[in-house]
C-alpha positions as CSV (number, residue, x, y, z in Angstrom):
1,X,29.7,-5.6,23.8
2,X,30.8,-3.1,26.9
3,X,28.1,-1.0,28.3
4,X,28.4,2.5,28.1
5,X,26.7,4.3,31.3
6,X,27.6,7.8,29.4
7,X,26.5,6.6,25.9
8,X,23.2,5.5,27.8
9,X,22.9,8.9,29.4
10,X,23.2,10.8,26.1
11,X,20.3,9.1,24.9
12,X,16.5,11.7,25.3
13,X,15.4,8.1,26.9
14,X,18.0,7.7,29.3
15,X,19.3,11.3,30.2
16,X,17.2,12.0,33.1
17,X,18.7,9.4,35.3
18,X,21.2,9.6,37.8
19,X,24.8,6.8,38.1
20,X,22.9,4.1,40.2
21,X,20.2,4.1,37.5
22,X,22.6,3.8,34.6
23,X,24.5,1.2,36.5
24,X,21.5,-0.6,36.9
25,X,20.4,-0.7,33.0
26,X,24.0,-1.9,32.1
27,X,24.0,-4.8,34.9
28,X,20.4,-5.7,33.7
29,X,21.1,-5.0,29.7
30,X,23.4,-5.6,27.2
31,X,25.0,-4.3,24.3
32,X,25.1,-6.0,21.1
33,X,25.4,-5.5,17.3
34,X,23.2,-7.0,14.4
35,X,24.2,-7.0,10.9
36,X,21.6,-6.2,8.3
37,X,19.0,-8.1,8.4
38,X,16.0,-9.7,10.7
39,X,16.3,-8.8,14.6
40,X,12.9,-10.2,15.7
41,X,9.3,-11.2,13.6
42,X,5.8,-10.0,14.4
43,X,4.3,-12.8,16.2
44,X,7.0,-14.3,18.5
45,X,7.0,-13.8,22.1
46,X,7.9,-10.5,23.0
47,X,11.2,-11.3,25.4
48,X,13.2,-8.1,25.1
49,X,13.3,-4.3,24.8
50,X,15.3,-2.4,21.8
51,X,17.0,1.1,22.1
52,X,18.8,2.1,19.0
53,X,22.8,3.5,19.4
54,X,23.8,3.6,16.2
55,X,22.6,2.5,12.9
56,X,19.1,2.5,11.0
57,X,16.1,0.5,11.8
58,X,13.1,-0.1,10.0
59,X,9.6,-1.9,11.0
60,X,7.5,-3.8,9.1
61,X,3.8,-5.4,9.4
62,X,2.6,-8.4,7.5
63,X,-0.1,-7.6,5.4
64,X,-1.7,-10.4,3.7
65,X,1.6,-12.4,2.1
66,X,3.7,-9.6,2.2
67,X,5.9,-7.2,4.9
68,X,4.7,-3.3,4.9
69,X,7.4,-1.2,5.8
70,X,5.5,1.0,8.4
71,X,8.2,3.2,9.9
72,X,12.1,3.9,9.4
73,X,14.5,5.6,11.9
74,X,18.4,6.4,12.0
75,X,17.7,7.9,15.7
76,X,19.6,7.3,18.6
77,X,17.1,6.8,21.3
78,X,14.1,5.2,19.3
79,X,13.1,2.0,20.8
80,X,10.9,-1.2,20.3
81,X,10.2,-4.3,20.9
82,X,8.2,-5.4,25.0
83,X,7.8,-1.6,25.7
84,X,4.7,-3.0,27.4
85,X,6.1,-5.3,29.8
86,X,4.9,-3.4,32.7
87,X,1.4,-4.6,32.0
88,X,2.1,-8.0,32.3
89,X,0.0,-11.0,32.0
90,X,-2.8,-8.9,31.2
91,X,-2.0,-8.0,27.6
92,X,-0.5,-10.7,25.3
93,X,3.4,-9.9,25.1
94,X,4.3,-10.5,21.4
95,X,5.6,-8.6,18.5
96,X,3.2,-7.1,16.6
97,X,5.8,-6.1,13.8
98,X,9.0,-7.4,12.3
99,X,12.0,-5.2,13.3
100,X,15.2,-5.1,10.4
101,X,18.5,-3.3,10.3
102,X,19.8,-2.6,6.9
103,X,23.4,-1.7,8.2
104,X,25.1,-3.0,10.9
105,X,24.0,-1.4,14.3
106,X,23.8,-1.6,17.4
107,X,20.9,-1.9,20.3
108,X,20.7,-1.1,24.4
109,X,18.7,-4.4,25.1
110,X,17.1,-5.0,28.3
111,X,15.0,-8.3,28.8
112,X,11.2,-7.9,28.9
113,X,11.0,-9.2,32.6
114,X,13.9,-6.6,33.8
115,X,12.2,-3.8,31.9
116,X,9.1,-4.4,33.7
117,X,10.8,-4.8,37.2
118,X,12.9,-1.5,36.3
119,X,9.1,0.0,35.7
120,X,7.7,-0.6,38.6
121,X,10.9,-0.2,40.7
122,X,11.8,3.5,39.2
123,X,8.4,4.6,38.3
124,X,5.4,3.2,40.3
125,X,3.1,5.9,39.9
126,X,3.6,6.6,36.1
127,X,2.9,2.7,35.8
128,X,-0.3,3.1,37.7
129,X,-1.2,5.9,35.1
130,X,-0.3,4.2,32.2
131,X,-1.9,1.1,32.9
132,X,-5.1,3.3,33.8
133,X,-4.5,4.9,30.7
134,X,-4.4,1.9,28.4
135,X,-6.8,0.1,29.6
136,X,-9.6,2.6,30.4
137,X,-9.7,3.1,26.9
138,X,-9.6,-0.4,26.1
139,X,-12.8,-0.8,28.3
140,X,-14.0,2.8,27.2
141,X,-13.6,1.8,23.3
142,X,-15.3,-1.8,24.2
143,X,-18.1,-0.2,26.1
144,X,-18.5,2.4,23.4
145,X,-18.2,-0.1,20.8
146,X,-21.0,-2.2,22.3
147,X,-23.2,0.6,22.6
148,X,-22.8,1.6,18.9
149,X,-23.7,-2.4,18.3
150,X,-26.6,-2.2,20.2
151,X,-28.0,1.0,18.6
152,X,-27.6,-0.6,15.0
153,X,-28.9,-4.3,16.5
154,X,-32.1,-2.2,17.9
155,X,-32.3,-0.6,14.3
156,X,-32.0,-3.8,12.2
157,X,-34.6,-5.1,14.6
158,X,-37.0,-2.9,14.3
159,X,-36.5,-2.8,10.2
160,X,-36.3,-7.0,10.4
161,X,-40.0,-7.2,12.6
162,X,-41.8,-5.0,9.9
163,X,-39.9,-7.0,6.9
164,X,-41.4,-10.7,8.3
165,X,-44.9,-8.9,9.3
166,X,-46.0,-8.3,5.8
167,X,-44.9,-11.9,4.5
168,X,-46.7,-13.6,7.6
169,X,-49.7,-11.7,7.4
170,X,-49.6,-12.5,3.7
171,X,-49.3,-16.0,4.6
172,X,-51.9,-16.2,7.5
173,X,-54.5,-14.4,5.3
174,X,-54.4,-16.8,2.8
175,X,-54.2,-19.5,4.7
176,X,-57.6,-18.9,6.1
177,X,-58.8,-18.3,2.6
178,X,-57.6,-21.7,2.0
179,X,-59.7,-23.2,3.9
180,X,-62.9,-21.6,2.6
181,X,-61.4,-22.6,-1.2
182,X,-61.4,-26.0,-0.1
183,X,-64.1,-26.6,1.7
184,X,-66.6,-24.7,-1.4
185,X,-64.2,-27.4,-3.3
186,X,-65.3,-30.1,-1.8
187,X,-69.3,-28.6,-1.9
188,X,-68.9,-28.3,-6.0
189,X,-67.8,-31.8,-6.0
190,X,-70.2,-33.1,-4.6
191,X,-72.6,-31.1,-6.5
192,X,-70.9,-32.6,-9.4
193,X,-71.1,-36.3,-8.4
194,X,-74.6,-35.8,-7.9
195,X,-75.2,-34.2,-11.6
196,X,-75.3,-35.9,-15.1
197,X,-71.4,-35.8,-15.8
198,X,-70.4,-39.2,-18.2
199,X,-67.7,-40.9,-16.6
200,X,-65.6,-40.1,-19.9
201,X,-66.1,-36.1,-19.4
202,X,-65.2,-36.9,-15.3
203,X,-62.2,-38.1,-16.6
204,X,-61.6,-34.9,-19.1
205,X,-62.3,-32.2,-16.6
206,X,-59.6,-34.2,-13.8
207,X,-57.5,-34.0,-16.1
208,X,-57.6,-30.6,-17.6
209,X,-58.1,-29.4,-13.4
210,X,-54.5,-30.8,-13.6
211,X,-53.3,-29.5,-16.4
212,X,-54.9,-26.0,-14.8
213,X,-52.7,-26.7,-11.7
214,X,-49.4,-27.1,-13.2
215,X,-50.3,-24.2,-16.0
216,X,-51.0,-21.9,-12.5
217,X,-47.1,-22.0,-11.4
218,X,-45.7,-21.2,-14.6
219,X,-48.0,-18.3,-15.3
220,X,-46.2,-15.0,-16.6
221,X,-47.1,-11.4,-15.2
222,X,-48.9,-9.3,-17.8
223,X,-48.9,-5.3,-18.2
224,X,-52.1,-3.9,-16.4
225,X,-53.3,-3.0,-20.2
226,X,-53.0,-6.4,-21.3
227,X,-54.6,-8.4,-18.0
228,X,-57.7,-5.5,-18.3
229,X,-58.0,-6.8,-22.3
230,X,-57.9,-10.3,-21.4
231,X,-60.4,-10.2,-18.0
232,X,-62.5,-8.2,-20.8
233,X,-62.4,-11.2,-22.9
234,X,-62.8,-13.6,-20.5
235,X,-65.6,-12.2,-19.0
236,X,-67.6,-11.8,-22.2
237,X,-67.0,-15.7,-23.3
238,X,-68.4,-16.7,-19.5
239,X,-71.7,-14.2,-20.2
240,X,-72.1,-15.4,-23.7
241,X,-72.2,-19.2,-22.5
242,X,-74.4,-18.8,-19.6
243,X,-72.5,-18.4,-16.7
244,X,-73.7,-15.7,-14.0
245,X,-71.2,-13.2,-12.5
246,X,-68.2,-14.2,-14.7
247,X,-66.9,-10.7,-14.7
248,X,-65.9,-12.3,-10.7
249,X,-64.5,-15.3,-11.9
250,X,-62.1,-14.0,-14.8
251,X,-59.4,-11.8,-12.7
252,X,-58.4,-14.8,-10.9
253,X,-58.4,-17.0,-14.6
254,X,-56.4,-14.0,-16.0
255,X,-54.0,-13.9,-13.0
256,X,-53.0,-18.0,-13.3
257,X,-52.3,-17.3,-17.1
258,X,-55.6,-18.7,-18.4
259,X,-57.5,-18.2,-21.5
260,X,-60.5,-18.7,-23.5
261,X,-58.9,-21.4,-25.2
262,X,-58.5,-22.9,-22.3
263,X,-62.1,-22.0,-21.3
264,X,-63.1,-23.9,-24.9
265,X,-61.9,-27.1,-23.6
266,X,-63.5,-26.7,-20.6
267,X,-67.0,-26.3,-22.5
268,X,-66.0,-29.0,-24.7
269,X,-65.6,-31.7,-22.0
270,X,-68.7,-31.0,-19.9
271,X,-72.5,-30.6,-21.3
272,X,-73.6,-26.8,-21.6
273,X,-75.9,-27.5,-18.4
274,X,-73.4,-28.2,-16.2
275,X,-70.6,-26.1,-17.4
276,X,-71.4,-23.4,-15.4
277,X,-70.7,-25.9,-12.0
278,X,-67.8,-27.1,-13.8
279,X,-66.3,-23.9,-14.4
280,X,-66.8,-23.1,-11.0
281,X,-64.8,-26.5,-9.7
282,X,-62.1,-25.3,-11.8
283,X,-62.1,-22.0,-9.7
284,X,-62.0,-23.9,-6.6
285,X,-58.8,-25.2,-8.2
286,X,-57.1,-22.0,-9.8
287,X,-57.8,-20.0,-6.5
288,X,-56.7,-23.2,-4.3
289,X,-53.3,-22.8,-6.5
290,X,-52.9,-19.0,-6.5
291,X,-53.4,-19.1,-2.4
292,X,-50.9,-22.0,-2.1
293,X,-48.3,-19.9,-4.2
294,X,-48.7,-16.8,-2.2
295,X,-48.0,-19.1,1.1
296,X,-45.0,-20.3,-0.6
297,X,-43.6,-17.3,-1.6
298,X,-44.3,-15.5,1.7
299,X,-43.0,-18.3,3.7
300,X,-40.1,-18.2,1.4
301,X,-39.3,-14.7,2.1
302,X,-39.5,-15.0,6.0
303,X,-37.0,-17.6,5.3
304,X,-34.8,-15.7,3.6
305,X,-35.5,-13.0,6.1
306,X,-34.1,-15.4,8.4
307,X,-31.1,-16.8,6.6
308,X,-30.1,-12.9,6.3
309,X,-30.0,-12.6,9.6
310,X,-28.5,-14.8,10.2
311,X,-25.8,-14.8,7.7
312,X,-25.4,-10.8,9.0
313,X,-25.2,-11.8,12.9
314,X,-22.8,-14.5,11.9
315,X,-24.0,-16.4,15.6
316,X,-22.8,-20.0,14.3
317,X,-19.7,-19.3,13.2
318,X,-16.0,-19.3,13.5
319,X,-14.8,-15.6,14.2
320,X,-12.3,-15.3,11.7
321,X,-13.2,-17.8,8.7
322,X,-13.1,-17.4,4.9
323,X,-15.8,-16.2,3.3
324,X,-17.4,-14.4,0.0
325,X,-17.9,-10.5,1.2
326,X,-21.3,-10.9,-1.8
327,X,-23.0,-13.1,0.7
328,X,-22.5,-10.7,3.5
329,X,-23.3,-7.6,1.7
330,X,-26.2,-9.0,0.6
331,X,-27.2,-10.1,3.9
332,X,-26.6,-6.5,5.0
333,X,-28.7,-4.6,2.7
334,X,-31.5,-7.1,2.7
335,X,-31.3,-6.3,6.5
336,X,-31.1,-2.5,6.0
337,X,-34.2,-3.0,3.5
338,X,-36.5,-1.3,5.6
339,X,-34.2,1.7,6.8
340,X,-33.7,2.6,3.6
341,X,-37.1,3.0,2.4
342,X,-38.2,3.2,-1.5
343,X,-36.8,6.5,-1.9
344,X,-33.5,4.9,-2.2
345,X,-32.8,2.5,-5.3
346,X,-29.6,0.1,-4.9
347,X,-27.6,-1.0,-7.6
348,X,-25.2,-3.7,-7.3
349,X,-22.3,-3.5,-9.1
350,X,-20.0,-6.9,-8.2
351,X,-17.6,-8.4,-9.7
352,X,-18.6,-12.3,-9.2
353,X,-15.2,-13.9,-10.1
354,X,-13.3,-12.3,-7.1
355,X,-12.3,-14.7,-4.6
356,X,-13.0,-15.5,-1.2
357,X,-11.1,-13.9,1.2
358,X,-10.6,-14.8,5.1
359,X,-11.8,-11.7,7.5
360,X,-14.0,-11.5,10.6
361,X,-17.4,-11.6,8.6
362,X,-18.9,-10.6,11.8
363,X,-17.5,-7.6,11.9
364,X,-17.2,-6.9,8.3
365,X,-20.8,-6.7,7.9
366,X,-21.0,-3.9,10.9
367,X,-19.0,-1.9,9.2
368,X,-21.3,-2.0,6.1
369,X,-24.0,-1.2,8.4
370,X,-22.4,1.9,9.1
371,X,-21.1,2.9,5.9
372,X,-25.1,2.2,4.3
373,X,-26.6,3.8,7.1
374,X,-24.7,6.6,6.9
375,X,-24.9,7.3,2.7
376,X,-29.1,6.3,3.5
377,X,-28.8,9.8,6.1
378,X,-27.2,11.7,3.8
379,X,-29.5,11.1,1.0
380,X,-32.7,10.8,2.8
381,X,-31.8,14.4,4.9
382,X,-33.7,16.6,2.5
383,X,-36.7,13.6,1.7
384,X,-35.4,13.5,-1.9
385,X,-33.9,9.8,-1.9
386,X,-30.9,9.1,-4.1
387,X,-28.9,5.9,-5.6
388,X,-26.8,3.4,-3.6
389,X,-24.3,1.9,-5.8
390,X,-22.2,-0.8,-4.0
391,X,-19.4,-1.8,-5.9
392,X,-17.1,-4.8,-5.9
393,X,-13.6,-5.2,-7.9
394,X,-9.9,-6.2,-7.6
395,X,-7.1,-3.6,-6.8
396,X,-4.3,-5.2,-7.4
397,X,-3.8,-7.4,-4.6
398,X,-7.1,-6.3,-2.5
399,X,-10.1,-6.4,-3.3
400,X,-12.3,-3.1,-3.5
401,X,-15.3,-2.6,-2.1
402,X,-17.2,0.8,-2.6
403,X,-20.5,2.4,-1.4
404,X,-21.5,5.3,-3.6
405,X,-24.3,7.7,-2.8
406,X,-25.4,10.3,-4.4
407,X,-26.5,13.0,-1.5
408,X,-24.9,16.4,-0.9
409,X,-21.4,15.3,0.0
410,X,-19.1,15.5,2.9
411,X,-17.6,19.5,3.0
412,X,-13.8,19.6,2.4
413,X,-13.5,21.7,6.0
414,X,-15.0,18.5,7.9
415,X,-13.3,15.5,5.8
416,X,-10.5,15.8,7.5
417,X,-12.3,14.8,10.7
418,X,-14.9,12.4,10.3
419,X,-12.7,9.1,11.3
420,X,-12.0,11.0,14.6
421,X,-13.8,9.2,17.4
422,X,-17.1,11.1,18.3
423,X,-16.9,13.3,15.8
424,X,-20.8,13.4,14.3
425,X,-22.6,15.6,11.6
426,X,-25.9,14.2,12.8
427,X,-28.3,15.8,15.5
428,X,-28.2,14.9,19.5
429,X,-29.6,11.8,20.1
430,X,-29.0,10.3,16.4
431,X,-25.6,9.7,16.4
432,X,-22.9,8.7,18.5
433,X,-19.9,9.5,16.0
434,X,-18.4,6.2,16.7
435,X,-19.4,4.5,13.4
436,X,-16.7,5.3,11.1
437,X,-13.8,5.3,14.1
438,X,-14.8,1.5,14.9
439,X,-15.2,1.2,10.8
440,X,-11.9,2.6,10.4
441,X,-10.8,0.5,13.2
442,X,-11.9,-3.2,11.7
443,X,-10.7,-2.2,8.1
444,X,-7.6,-1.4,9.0
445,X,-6.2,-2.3,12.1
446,X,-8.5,-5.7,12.6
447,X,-7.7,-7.1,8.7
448,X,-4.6,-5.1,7.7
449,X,-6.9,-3.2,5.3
450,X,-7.6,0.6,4.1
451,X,-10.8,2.7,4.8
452,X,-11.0,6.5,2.6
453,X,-13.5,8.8,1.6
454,X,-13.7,11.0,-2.0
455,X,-16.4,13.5,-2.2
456,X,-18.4,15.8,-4.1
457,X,-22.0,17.3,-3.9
458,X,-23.6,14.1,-5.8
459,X,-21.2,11.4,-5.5
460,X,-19.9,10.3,-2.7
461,X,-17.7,7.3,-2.4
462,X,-16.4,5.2,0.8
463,X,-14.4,2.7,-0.4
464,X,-12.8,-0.3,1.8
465,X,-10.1,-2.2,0.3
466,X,-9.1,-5.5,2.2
467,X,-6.0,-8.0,1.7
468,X,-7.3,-10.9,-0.5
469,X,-5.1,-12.9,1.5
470,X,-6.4,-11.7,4.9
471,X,-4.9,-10.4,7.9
472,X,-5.8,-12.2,10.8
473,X,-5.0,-9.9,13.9
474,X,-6.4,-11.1,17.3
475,X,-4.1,-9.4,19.7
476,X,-6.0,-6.2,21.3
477,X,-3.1,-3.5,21.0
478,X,-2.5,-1.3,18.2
479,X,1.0,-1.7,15.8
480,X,3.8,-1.2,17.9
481,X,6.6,1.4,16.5
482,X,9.6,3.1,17.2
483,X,9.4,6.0,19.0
């Protein structure tokens, strides 16, 4: 279709420029009229630039399975499409929406490469301060961004080192107790071999020093009242039957789940002059057991420790992959264990059957880093503690996840404003007030997803809903829309 220099010039776009610049645009552009329906798709290269003449446009982002109408215009003037061709190889140039017309209408369109050459041609300086523009605060927003990282990986750190110190000093203390146990083991058996034990009451006490060791593992806690009654017991039997210092020896028989039955078919097996020794070889064994459980479990923990961490830094895996957001919230709040103290009692609330979804776990778990962190300093601001209720469930086609706290609340005149990039409630040198921003960043424009905030003195909720079909979005530029 003709050209119109004078429809061009009518345009808020356009208007400033003088005949050989109109001239220009209509040698370079063209004209042409769409019908309703599909002008280009999010995703393919981005080859030309749209001005609007006539007719209604509307732009759409893919969101999960689905197209999100994001913006609607019957403006002449309002444009889309490679309005950042002056930038060049440096950005990718694709769509990063789907532009429509639902009536026929018609476009100015200028190829991407002639845009950019009419840029630089026309406007040399304003491209130098746009492209300053954009990407200073790409490099600004990355450098901030790392920094906020950084403060939360020094954090986690320091919380992770004082989680594995307890279980490995657990584990190194008894393993130099084990040693001793074994080696007065080894004395008692000798003393044993060298006293008037039958080969047939040998034989009994192996076998109930096995039966002793398997009974040790499966032992069940008891209440405080009922361990005192039952070292009470215990105790008394080991007097009555001529054993010195038993009131020593029953805790540990108490704490593997041992009783004076157990004690009668000890007495029953040996001679009464050599039950005391026996008894004793038997504690060798119940402490020997008891110090090999505690390894285990503290070992156990530093692996889990370890597994956390690694499950939260996500270091071995794919950036964007599918994965169960249970597994990293767990991983999250194990890591956050330490920061947020015993004051603060967390109840999970998930819903177990919702599915996987894909995401950038990665980043997903910083931004439950932020969103604890920030309900743990809320609650722990005036010492008294609180509740952490994170909550999982399906809305609709997202899936809901919700951190509830139960500090003072965020007031109405500031809720407005705590997205806004360094925007902090927290005292100098605490906060950077880039937590939520990047948070609000990843939710929504990394994963197509939604980031809010109800509160009220007591209950306080964040809530991040996500597409259950995922969103993956690896380009480095905001939604492009008509403007």
């Amino acid at each position: 279709m003709p050209c119109d220099k004078v429809e061009l010039s009518s345009l808020f776009l356009f208007e400033k420029l003088d005949a050989q610049q109109l001239e220009r645009l209509c040698r370079d552009g063209r004209v042409e009229k769409f019908e309703p329906g599909q002008v280009y798709a999010e995703g393919e290269p981005a080859t030309c630039f749209y001005v609007l003449l006539e007719g209604s446009v509307v732009l759409l982002r893919r969101v999960g399975t689905e197209d999100v109408e994001i913006s609607r215009s019957s403006s002449p003037g309002v444009y889309a499409g490679a309005f950042m061709a002056y930038l060049g190889d440096r950005l990718p140039q694709i769509y990063n929406s789907t532009l429509r017309v639902t009536e026929p209408s018609r476009f100015f369109v200028l190829p991407a490469q002639s845009f950019a050459a009419i840029m630089q041609d026309w406007f040399p300086m304003a491209v130098h301060l746009l492209e300053g523009l954009f990407f200073g605060n790409k490099n600004t927003q990355e450098a901030i961004g790392q920094r906020e990282r950084l403060l939360a990986l020094g954090s986690l750190s320091a919380g992770l080192t004082h989680e594995l110190n307890n279980p490995a000093a657990a584990a190194v203390r008894a393993a130099s107790e084990l040693r001793g146990r074994v080696a007065g083991m080894r004395s008692k058996l000798r003393a044993i071999a060298a006293g008037r034990y039958e080969r047939e009451a040998l034989e009994t006490l192996i076998e109930i020093q096995e039966r002793t060791a398997e009974q040790v593992s499966k032992a069940a806690p008891l209440s405080p009242m009922e361990a005192a009654d039952r070292e009470d017991a215990l105790a008394d039997w080991l007097a009555d039957h001529g054993v010195d210092g038993g009131w020593q020896l029953a805790p540990t028989f108490v704490q593997a789940g041992l009783d004076i039955a157990w004690l009668e078919q000890v007495a029953a097996a040996v001679d009464e002059t050599v039950l005391e020794g026996a008894v004793r070889w038997l504690n060798y064994t119940v402490e020997t057991e008891l110090l090999m459980n505690e390894i285990t479990d503290s070992t156990t923990r530093i692996s889990r420790l370890l597994g956390a961490a690694k499950q939260y830094s996500q270091l071995d895996r794919a950036p964007y992959q599918v994965t169960d957001v249970h597994d990293l919230l767990d991983s999250t709040l194990l890591m956050l264990s330490g920061k947020l103290g015993s004051g603060i009692t967390v109840v999970k609330d998930y819903d177990r059957t919702l599915p996987k979804i894909p995401g950038y776990p990665g980043e997903l778990n910083q931004v439950w880093t932020n969103l604890i962190d920030n309900a743990a300093a809320a609650m722990n601001a005036d010492g008294a503690g609180g509740t952490l209720t994170v909550r999982t469930a399906r809305d609709e086609d997202r899936l809901l996840v919700e951190f509830r706290d139960t500090g003072p609340g965020i007031p109405a005149a500031i809720r407005d404003r705590i997205f806004d990039p360094f925007f902090t409630t927290k005292p100098v040198g605490e906060g950077t007030g880039l937590g939520l921003d990047i948070s609000w960043r990843i939710v929504v424009n990394k994963h197509g997803g939604d980031l809010r905030v109800e509160s009220v003195p007591g209950d306080t909720r964040f809530q991040v809903r996500l597409p259950l079909a995922g969103n993956e979005n690896t380009g480095e530029t905001d939604p492009q829309e008509p403007r």
